[in-house]
Phi, psi and omega in degrees: 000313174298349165278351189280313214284130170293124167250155170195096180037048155105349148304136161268211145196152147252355170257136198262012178266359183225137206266355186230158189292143178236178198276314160277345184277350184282318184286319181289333154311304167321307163323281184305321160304305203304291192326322191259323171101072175257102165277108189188127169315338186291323192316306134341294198281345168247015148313309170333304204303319206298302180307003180245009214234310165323139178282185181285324171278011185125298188329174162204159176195157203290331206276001170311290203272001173275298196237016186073002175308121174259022183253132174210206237229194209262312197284358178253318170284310174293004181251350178279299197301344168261001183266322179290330224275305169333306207281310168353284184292308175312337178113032173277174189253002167291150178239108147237063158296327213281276179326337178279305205305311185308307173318307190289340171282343158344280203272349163293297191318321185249080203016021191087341170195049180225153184297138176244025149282288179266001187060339167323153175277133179315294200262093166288003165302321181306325213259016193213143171250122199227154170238121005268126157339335194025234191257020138310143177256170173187178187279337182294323178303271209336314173294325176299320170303294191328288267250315188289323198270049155035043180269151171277155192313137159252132179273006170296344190273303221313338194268024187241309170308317188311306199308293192304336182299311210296327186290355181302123163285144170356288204294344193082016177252171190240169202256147195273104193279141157350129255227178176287142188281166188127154166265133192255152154315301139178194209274139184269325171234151161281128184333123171136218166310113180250130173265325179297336173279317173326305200283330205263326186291308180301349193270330190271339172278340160286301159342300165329334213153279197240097183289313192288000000 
């Protein structure tokens, strides 16, 4: 995938229908390298990008280089912050704690998926987890991210931890969502009881705290 890509100085693209490196196809590239242990110089120069690519508020977003937005977005910052955090645990040789540490005051800052004007919830597509996420954010990613970069409970989280209790079923298992439109290889679950929200909510509740 990475000879498939267009670079312009360490950003990517995979669509040839877009002239400019974009923010999440760099970061999921980066992911999937560090994850599977992809050696390539390239691999560096768009961590470079990426970390140059951050905003003033912590953020990173796709529309900076398309249309200059400097405020920025939640599904382009958790997929970057899980892309360093990979790269990270792999050994790379760039240090981006500093640049994570920022990210994550991001979304503390807005409870993880609320305006931090109005306290509303940005998105309701944030309250709900469909597996796989592919490059949407919701709180279960988001908590997952913390809960993998070994961040301590924060209570700026607790009302994102609350939104995952509630969702819980009778039986105690979480429910399988309606997966992102787009073509899959194919469906990872059928309607009803999801062992994948199960497995992912209960790890994060532990993390938490509270297992139960």
């Amino acid at each position: 995938m990475w000879d498939d890509a267009r670079f312009y100085d360490g950003g990517l693209t995979l669509a040839k229908s877009i002239k400019e490196p974009e923010t999440c196809v760099t970061a999921i590239l980066v992911l999937l390298a560090s994850a599977f242990g992809y050696a390539d110089d390239r691999v560096d120069g768009s961590v470079r990008w990426l970390l140059d690519q951050q905003l003033d508020d912590g953020a990173w977003n796709c529309e900076t280089v398309r249309s200059g937005s400097r405020h920025g977005s939640f599904h382009t910052s958790i997929s970057t912050l899980d892309a360093l955090l990979q790269y990270q645990k792999s050994g790379g040789q760039l240090v981006v704690a500093d640049a994570m540490e920022r990210g994550h005051s991001f979304f503390l800052d807005h409870q993880l998926y609320r305006s931090h004007r109005t306290g509303e919830v940005v998105n309701p597509a944030f309250t709900r987890f469909p597996f796989p996420p592919q490059w949407h954010f919701d709180v279960l990613r988001g908590l997952e991210h913390f809960r993998a970069a070994g961040a301590a409970p924060d209570d700026r989280l607790a009302d994102a931890v609350a939104r995952i209790r509630r969702a819980r079923r009778a039986d105690g298992t979480w429910p399988a969502y309606s997966a992102y439109p787009g073509k899959t290889w194919f469906r990872m679950e059928p309607k009803g009881p999801s062992r994948w929200a199960t497995l992912r909510a209960l790890r994060v509740l532990q993390w938490w705290g509270s297992p139960g």
